[in-house]
VOKOLPA-805623 format. One line per field, with one value per residue (C-alpha): residue number from 1; x, y, z. Coordinates in steps of 0.1 Angstrom, whole numbers, m for minus. Example, Ala and Ser with C-alpha at 12.3 -4.5 7.8 and 13.67 -1.06 7.14 Angstrom:
BEGIN
pos	[1/2] $
c1	[123/137] $
c2	[m45/m11] $
c3	[78/71] $
! end
This chain:
BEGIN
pos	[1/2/3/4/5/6/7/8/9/10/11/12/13/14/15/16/17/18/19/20/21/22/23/24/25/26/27/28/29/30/31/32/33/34/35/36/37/38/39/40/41/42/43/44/45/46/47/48/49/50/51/52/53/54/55/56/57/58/59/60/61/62/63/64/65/66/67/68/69/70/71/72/73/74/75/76/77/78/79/80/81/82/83/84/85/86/87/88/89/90/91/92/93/94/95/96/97/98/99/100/101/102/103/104/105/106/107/108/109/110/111/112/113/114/115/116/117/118/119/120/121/122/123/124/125/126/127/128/129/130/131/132/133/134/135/136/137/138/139/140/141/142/143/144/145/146/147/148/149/150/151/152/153/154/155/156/157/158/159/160/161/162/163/164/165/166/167/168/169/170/171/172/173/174/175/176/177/178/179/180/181/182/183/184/185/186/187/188/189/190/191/192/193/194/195/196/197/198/199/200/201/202/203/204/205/206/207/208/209/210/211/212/213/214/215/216/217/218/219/220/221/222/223/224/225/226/227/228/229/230/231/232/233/234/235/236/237/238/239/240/241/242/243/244/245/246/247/248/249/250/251/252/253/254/255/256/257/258/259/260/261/262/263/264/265/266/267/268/269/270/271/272/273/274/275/276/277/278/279/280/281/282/283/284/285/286/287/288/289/290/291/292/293/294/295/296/297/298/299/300/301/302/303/304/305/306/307/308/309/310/311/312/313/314/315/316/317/318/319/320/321/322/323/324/325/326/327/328/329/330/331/332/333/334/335/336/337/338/339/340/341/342/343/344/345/346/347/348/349/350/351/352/353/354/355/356/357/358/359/360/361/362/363/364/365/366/367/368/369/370/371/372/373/374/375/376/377/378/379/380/381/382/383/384/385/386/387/388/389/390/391/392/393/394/395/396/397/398/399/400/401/402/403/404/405/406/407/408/409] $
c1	[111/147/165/202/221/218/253/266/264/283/310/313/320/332/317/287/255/279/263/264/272/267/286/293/322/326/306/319/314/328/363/364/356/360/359/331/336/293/269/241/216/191/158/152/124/117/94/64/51/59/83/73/44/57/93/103/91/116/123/106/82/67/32/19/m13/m14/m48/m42/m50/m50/m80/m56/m44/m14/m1/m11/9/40/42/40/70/90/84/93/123/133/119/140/173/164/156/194/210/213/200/165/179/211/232/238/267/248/251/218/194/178/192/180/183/172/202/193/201/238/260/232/231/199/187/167/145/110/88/48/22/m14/m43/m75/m111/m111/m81/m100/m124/m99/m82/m113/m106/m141/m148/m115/m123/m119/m152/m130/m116/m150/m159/m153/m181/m183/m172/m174/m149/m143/m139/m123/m109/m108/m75/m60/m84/m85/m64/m62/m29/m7/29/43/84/98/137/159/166/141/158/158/121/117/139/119/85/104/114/84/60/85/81/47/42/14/0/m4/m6/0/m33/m21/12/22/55/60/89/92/71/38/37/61/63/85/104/139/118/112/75/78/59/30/25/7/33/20/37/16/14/23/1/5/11/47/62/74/43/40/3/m11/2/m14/m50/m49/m32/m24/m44/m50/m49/m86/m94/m107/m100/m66/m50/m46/m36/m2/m15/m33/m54/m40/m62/m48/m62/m48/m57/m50/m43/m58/m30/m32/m68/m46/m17/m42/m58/m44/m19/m49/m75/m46/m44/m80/m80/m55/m59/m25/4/22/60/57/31/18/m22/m39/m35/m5/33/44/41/39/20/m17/m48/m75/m106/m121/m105/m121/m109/m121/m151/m162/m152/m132/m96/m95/m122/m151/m144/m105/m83/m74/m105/m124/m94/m86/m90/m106/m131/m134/m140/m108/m102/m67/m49/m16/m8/24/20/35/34/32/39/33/36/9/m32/m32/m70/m68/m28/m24/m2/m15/3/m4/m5/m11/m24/m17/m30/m27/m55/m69/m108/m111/m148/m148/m113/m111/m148/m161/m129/m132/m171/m163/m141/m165/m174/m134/m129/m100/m126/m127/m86/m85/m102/m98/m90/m79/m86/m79/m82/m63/m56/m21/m9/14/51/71/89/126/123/83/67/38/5/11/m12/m38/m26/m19/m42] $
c2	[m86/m89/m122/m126/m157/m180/m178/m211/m211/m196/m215/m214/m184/m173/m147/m161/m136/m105/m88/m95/m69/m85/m66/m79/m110/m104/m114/m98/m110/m79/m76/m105/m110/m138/m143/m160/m163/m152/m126/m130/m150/m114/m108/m66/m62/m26/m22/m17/m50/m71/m103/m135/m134/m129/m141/m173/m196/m208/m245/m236/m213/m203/m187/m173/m151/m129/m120/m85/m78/m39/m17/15/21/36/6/m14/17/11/m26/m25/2/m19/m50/m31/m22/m55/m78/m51/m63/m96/m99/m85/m109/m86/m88/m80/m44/m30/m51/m28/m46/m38/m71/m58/m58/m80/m91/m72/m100/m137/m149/m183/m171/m162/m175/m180/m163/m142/m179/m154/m151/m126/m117/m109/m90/m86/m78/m99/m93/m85/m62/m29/m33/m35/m7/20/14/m6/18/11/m28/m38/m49/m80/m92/m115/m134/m171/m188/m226/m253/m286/m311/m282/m292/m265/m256/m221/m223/m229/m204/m167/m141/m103/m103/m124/m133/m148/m161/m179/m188/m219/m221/m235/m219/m188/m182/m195/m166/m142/m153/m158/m122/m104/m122/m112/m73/m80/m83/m68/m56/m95/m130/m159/m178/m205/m210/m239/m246/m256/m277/m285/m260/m277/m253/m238/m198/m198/m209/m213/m240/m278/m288/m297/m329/m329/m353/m378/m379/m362/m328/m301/m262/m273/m252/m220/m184/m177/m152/m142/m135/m104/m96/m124/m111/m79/m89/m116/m116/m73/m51/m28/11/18/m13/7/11/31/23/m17/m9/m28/m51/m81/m109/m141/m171/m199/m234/m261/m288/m322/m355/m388/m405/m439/m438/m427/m453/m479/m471/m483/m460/m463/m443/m419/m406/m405/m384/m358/m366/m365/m395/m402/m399/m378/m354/m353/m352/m386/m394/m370/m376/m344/m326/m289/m308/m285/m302/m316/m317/m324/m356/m391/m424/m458/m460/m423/m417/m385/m392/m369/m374/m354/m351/m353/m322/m310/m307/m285/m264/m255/m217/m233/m249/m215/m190/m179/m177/m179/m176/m175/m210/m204/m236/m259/m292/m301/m333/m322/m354/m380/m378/m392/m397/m421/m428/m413/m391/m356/m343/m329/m294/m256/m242/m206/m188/m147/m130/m99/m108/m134/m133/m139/m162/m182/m190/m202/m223/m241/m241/m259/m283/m297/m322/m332/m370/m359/m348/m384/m384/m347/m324/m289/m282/m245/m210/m178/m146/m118/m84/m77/m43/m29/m30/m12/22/33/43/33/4/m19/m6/25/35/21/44/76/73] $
c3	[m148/m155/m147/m142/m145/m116/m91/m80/m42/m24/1/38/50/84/109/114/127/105/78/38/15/m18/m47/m85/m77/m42/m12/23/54/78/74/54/14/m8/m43/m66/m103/m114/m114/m84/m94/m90/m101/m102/m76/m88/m123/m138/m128/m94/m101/m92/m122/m157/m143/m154/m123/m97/m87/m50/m33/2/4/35/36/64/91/99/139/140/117/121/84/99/112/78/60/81/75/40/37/61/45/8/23/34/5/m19/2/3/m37/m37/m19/13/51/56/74/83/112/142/154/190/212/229/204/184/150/118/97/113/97/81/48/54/27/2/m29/m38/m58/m81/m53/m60/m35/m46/m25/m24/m7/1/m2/39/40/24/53/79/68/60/19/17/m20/m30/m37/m69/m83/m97/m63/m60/m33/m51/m54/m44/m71/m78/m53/m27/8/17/53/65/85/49/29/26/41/43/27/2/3/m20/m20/m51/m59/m64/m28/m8/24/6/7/40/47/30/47/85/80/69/98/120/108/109/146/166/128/109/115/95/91/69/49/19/12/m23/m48/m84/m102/m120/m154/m175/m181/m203/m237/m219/m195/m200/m191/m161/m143/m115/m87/m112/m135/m164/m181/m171/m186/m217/m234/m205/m216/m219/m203/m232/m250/m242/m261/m244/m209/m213/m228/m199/m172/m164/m151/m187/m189/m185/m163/m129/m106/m116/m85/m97/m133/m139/m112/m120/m92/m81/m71/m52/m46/m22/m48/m30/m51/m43/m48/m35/m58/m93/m82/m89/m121/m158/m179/m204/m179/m168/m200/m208/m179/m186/m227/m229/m235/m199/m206/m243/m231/m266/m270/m279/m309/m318/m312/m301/m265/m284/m319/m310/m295/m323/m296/m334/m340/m341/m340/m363/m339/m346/m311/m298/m296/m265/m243/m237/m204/m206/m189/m212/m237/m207/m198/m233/m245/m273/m253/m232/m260/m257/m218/m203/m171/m167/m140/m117/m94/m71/m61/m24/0/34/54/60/73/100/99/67/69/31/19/22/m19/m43/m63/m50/m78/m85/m114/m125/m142/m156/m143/m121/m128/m168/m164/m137/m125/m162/m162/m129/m134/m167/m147/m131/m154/m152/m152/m126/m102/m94/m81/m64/m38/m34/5/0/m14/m16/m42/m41/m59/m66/m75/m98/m89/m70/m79/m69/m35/m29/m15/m24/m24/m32/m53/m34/m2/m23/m52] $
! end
């Protein structure tokens, strides 16, 4: 997806509740306009793929999955074009619907975004393994969209797992997305609940080349070695749907797993620099491998130190997460870290990562990887406390909406 520079924010502007009409170096406010010296800060919702996956990842993000609470496909059908119409204004800086001026009704837009630029926001929608049942599509299932099996550290809890359908908000604004999300559950009234939602900061992996690794919760660099957005022969052979991949109706697409990974980190605070980087197999403030100076030098899982002992650990992150480890398996990571307040029922802080990763099979990419995590030395500083999988169709066409193929074949 196209990216266009980022706009400074935009000033106070008057006429609060009035609509926005966003064009090139002016921003209007009903009769009102003022100047701004950039480009919007737009990513093209329309394209052959939807944004908010091979786009360069956004500093924040908002993720809601949706329990729908009507079987009549009609209803389903009628949400999603309503919520295409809106996420396209909203991905172009504009009210979620035209502003009636009417006094009397309710407001098209819920407003909180008003003076905000667009912050590059995307908007990315898919379907759980529950929704083709709910909507009379059970032999339209993908035969990828598995049921996940259980791994290694999950404790998961169903009010934060699963989900009919997938929403997912990302831009430099954290307001921004909470826009995005406010709007769409209120279009989805009396069709779609939210059953559990994760707000998100400070993305944990870097898509691509114009990015710094960023850092995770525990301090380390992580996605270092991620596909790049820019690698566009490793996009298609792992994360998009491929041209005979069945069934057609998700070709283009591709299927997002999320995990509500939480960090132990009262446990990590305590333990030496030395074992932290056993851990991850990685130097703390470099984020070069053991035993190598560079963050980008590659990974020798082959090298040995005066001992005869492996320089990264046998059971070190990144040795059991590597492709090389994998035959040759890759996902494509697009995560978040997360801090959402304290547990009250052991007076911690309840942080960490929500880990969201893109793939072209879940069932030959992301299972044999988190199976062969389970002999992860960081097992012993995390839990996994939330899931969901997901199959996310193609993008959206001029003048269509999401899931159309699905609907109309």
């Amino acid at each position: 997806m196209a990216r266009v520079s980022r706009r400074r924010f935009l000033g106070s502007l008057g006429a609060a509740g009035a609509g926005i009409a966003l064009t090139t170096g002016t921003v209007g406010f009903g009769n009102a306009s003022h100047e701004v010296e950039a480009a919007p800060a737009i990513v093209l919702f329309e394209g052959t793929h939807q944004a908010g996956i091979g786009t360069p990842a956004q500093e924040r993000m908002f993720t809601a999955a949706f329990d729908l609470t009507t079987n009549r496909p009609d209803d389903v059908l009628a949400m999603l074009k309503s919520w295409t119409k809106a996420a396209r204004r909203m991905c172009a800086g504009e009210p979620a619907g035209p502003v009636s001026g009417s006094p009397y009704l309710p407001p098209a837009d819920t407003g909180e975004a008003i003076g905000l630029s667009a912050a590059n926001l995307t908007v990315t929608v898919g379907f759980g393994p529950g929704f083709f049942d709910k909507v009379g599509l059970q032999g339209a299932r993908p035969a990828a969209l598995i049921d996940l099996p259980t791994f290694a550290g999950d404790e998961l809890d169903p009010d934060r797992s699963g989900g009919d359908v997938i929403v997912q908000a990302c831009a430099d604004d954290a307001q921004v997305t909470f826009h995005a999300i406010h709007n769409l559950a209120r279009i989805a009234r009396g069709v779609a609940v939210i059953r559990w939602s994760q707000l998100g900061f400070g993305r944990t992996s870097s898509t691509s080349r114009t990015q710094e690794t960023p850092r995770n919760l525990m301090g380390f660099k992580d996605g270092t070695n991620n596909i790049k957005t820019e690698d566009d022969d490793l996009m298609r052979e792992h994360v998009w749907v491929g041209s005979d991949d069945q069934p057609a109706w998700m070709r283009d697409g591709t299927y997002m797993v999320a995990r509500r990974i939480r960090m132990l980190i009262e446990v990590w605070d305590r333990s030496s620099l030395a074992d932290q980087e056993q851990t991850f197999g990685r130097a703390k403030v470099t984020g070069a491998p053991l035993g190598q100076s560079g963050e980008f030098t590659p990974v020798d899982l082959d090298a040995r130190d005066a001992r005869g002992d492996p320089v990264i650990p046998e059971r070190a992150h990144i040795r059991l997460a590597s492709h090389t480890t994998l035959n040759g398996i890759r996902i494509l990571r697009r995560g978040y870290s997360f801090a959402d307040g304290m547990d009250i029922h052991t007076g911690q802080l309840d942080t960490g990562l929500f880990f969201i990763c893109f793939q072209r099979d879940p069932a030959s990419q992301f299972v044999p990887l988190q199976r062969n995590l389970a002999r992860d030395n960081l097992n012993e500083y995390i839990k996994h406390t939330g899931s969901g999988i997901y199959a996310i169709p193609p993008g959206v066409q001029p003048g269509g909406y999401w899931g159309q193929t699905l609907f109309e074949g």
